[in-house]
N, C-alpha and C positions, 0 to 999 in steps of 0.2 A: 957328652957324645955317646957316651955308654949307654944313658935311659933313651938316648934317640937311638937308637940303633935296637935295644930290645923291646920296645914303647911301640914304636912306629913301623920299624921294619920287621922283625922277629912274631914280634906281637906275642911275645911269651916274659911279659917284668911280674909277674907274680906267680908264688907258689903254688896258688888253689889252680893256677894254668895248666900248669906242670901237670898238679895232679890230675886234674881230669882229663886231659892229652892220653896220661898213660891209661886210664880206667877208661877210657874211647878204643884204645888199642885195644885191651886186656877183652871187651866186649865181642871187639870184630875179631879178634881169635877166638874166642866161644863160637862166635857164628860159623865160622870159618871150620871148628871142631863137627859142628852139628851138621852141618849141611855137607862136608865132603867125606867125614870121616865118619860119621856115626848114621850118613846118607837118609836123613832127615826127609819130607818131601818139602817142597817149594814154600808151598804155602803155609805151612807149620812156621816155617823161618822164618818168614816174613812177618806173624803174626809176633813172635818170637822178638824178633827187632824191635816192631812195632811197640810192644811191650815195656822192651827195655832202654827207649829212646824216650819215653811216656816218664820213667821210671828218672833218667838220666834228668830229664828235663827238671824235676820237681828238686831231685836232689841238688841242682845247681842253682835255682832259684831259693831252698833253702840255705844254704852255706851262704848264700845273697843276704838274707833276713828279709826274701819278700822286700824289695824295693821297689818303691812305684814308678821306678822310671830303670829299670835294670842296665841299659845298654850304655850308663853314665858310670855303671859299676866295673872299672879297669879289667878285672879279670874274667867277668859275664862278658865284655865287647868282646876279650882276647879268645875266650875258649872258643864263642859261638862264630867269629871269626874263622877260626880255624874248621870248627864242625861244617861249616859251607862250603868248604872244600870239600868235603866227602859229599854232605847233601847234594848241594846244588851244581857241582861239579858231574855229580850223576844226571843229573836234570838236565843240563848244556847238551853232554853225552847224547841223551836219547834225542833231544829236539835240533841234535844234529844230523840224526838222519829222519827224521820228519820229512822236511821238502823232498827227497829222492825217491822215500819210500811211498809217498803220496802221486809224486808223480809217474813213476814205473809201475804203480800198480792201476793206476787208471788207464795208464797207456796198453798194460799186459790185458787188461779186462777187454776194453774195446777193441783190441784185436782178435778177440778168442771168443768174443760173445757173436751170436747172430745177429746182423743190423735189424734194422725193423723198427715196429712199437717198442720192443724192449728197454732202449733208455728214457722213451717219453713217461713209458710208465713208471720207471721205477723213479724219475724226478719227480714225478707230480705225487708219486702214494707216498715218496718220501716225507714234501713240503705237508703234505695234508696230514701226515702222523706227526711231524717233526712241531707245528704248529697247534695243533689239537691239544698235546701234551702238555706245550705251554701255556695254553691258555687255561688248562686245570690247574697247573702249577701255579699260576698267579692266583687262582680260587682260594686255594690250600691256604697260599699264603697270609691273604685280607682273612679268611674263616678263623685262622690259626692266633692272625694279630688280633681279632676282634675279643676271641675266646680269652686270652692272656692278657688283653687290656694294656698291648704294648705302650709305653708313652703316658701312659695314664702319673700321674705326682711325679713325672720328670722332671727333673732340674729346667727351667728354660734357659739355654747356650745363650750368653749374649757378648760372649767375645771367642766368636766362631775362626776356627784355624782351614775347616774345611770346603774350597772353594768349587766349584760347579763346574765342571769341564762345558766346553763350548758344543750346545744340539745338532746336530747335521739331521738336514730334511731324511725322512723314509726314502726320496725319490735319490736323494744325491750319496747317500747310506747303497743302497741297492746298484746303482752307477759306478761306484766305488770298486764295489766287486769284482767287477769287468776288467779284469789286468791289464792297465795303459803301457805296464812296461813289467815285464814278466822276470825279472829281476828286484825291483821293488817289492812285487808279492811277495817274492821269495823273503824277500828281508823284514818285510810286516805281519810273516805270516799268514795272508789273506790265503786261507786252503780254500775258498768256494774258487777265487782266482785260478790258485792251479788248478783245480780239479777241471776247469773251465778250459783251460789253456790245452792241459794233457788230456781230454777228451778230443779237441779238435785236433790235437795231433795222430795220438789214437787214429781217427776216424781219415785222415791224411795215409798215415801209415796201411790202413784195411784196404785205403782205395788201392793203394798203390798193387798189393796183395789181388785184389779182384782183377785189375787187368794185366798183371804179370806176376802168377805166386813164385816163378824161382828169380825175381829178381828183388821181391820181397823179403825171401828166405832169410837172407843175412840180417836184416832190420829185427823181423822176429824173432830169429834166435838170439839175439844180442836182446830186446827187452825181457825175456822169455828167463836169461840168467842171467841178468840184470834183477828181476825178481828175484830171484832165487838168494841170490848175493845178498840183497837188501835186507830179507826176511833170515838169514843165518847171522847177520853183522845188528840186525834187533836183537836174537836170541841172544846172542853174545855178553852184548850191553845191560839188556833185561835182566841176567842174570847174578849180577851186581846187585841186586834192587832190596836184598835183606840186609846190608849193610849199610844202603844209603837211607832207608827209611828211620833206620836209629837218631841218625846225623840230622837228619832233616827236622821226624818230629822234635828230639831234643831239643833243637835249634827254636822251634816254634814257642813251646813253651819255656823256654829259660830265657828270649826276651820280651814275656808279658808281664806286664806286673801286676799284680795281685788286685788291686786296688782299681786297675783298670778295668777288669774282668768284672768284679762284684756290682760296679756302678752300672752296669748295661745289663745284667745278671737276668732279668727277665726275658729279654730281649734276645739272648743267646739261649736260652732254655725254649723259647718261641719259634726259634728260627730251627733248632734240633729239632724239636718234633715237628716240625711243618715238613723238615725234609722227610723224617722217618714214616711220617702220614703220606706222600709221592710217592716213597719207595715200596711202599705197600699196595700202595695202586699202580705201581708196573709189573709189580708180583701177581697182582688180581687179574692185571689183561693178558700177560704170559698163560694163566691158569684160562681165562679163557679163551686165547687161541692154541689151546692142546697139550702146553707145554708145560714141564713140570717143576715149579717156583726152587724147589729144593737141590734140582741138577743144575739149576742154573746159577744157585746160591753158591753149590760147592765148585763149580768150574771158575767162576767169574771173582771169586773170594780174591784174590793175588791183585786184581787188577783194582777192584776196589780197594784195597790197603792203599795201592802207587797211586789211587787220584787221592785218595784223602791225606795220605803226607805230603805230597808235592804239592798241591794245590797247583798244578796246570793240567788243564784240559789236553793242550795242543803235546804236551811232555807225554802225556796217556795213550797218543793217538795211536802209536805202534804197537802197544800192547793190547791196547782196545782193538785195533784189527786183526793182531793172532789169536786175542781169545774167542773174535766171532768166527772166525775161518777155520784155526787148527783146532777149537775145545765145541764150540759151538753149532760145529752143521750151516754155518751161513755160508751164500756163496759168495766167492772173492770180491766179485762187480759192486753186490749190494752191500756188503762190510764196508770195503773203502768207501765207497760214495755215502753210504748216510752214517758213517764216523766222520769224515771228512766235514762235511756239511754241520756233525754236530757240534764241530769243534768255531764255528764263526755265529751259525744263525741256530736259535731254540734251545741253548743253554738252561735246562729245568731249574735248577739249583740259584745260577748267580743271575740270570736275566729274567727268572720267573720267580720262585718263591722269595726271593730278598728283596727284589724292588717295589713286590704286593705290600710283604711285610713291613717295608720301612715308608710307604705310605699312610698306612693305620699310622704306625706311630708317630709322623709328623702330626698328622690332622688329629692324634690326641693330642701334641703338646700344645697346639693352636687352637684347640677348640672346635677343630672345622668339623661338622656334619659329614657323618658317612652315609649317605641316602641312596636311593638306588642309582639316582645319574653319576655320584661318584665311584660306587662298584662298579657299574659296568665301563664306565671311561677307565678308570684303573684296568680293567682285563685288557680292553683293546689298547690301549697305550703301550703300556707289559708286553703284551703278543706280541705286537707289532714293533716293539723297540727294541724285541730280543735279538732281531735282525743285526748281524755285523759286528755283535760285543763278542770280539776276539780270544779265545781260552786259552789266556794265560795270566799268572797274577797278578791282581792289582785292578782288574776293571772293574770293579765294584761301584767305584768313583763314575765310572762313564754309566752304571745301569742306573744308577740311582738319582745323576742328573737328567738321563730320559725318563725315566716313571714322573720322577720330583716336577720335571718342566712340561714332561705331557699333560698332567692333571692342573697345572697353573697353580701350582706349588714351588717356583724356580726361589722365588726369596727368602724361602723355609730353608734354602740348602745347607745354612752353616749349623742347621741344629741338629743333624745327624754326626755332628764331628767327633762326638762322645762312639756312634758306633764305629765309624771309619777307624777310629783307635787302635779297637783290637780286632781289627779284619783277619788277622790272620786266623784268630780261636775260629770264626765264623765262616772264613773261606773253606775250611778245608770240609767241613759235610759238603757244602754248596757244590764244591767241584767235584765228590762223588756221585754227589747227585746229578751234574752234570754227564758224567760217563757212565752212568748207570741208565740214565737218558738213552744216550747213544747206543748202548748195548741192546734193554729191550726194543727200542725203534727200528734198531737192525731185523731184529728175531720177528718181529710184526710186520715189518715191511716184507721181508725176503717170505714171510706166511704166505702172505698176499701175493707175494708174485707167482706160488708156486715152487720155489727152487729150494726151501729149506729142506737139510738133509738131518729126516728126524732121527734116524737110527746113528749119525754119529751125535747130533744133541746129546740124547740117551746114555751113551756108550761112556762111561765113564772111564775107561779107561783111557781116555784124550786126554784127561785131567792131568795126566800125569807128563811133567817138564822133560823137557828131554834138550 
């Protein structure tokens, strides 16, 4: 009864638990020293955690002896168990106000913006940057797999674990969108839905406004600090984020195992610099629309840390819209809307460079010809399938059966199971690359509208958390 009760329930029957419980605590008091006490800035800490959850990670998977299957190792299942409380308890946290803060800020926008062209335009310069981008990112990708010879003396998978989630049409994907019951969004996360939803409410709420503003009065000032609330109850939560990134990366690395990692070893070396080669080309279009790669690098630092531990897009999204609002010079309207947007449709990272990349490497393990009608179906399949692969962990599975079944590759699916493996090593660039997406497309869209406000871009003094 005893080992059920500390085995199962406790989840603390061994020592190495114990110990590193306490060297988890012993960390987040350092943190805890540095950032209140020795008043550190933000992002120092963060890298700080980041660091030291990097660090955690290896030492746990050392005391392991590197086991190929770690999470069968009693005291690996018990710590990292418990590490997810810290982690992923922060991640719950933030994508618990996701839905509010998405839809009181679309509702706050559209009532404060002037009607007109203004939202046609910024939907359509969105769709046209938000897609352009992907469809580079899928370039990057196949250039990147071709250069490294992804696939190439692969083992071929012939007793495949990994099965092919079911294709939905482009037309019934896009249908989808369309919130049937605006309660289900909320619980599938479909943000174009709310955004969709709390636009026409928005635009309900303006009218009411234009033919009677004091009977509006009360609506507006209730969405008006309703923002307000939403955006100090982010900061709140946000600022938890140096202690959950320890938890989290730890967590990542201490249930990989060693063996898994090495065997796809090319493959993850291929997909790192296909993102690093992306993110240098949003660096290159910031530098030519006016803006300067390096303020952006130091303001946005924090946020890129919270996508690349967490590995969710949709957990990013509050943070990605105070750093284009409060750090960035973006305005409110076009932050929310094309974060929002980047959080469902034109994912760079997981719906663009992974499903290019793990194309090359099926059609090396098969043999198949990459000629030019397989490139360019690759782009357009990629572009076009990035629509609706939802940002948060785990859809990997869902891009790679649209790339794998667009290009009439659907029966090759279980020979990717070797990558599927260690999604996690590989998610986490993908979904900075994802928010890193969303940030400059904001910064270029809002270019294009006119409304960026360059002098706070500039102003580095925004950088700093408050």
């Amino acid at each position: 009864m005893e080992n059920v009760f500390l085995q199962s329930f406790l989840m603390i029957s061994d020592i190495r638990t114990v110990i590193f419980l306490i060297v988890l605590a012993a960390l987040f008091y350092l943190i805890h020293i540095l950032y209140h006490k020795k008043h550190m800035g933000f992002a120092t800490v963060v890298m700080i955690g980041t660091g030291l959850g990097l660090l955690l990670g290896l030492v746990i998977q050392l005391v392991a002896g590197f086991p190929d299957k770690p999470t069968e190792v009693t005291f690996v299942n018990e710590t990292t168990t418990w590490f997810s409380l810290f982690g992923n308890g922060f991640i719950n946290l933030v994508k618990m106000i996701v839905v509010p803060l998405v839809m009181i800020s679309i509702m706050q926008v559209i009532i404060n913006m002037q009607q007109g062209s203004t939202m046609g335009r910024l939907v359509k310069k969105t769709i046209a940057v938000t897609m352009g981008m992907v469809a580079v990112s899928s370039v990057i990708g196949m250039v990147t797999g071709l250069i490294f010879g992804v696939g190439k003396g692969a083992a071929l998978v012939t007793e495949a674990t990994a099965e092919a989630k079911e294709i939905t049409p482009v037309a019934t994907t896009l249908k989808n969108l369309i919130p049937g019951n605006i309660v289900e969004a909320m619980v599938n996360s479909n943000i174009i839905g709310l955004v969709i939803f709390s636009a026409f409410l928005g635009l309900a709420i303006w009218w009411i406004n234009h033919e009677d503003s004091a009977a509006a009065k009360p609506l507006y000032d209730l969405i008006n600090l309703s923002h307000k609330a939403m955006i100090n109850m982010a900061l709140l939560i946000l600022d938890y984020m140096p202690w959950a990134v320890m938890a989290l990366l730890a967590n990542t690395i201490a249930q990989r195992g060693l063996s898994s990692i090495l065997e796809v070893g090319k493959f993850i070396i291929a997909l790192y610099v296909a993102v690093a080669v992306q993110f240098c080309i949003q660096l290159v279009l910031l530098a030519v629309n006016g803006l300067n790669p390096v303020v952006y690098l130091k303001k946005s630092f924090s946020t890129m840390l919270m996508a690349f531990t967490s590995r969710s897009s949709v957990g990013c999204l509050p943070m990605t819209i105070e750093t284009l609002t409060k750090k960035l010079g973006v305005e409110q309207g076009t932050a929310s809307f094309v974060a929002g947007f980047g959080t469902t449709a034109g994912m760079q990272g997981c719906a663009g460079v992974f499903p290019a990349l793990l194309i090359v490497y099926v059609c090396h393990i098969t043999g198949t010809p990459i000629d030019v009608t397989m490139i360019v179906m690759t782009i357009v399949v990629v572009t076009i399938g990035s629509l609706g692969i939802a940002g948060i962990p785990g859809t990997a599975t869902m891009a790679a059966s649209v790339g794998l079944s667009g290009v009439g590759m659907a029966s090759q699916f279980g020979m990717i199971s070797p990558i599927l493996a260690i999604d996690p090593i590989i998610d986490m660039p993908r979904t900075m690359l994802n928010v890193t997406g969303s940030l400059t497309n904001a910064l270029m869209v809002d270019k294009m509208m006119g409304t960026l406000n360059k002098d706070a871009f500039n102003d580095m003094t925004l950088d700093i958390k408050k």
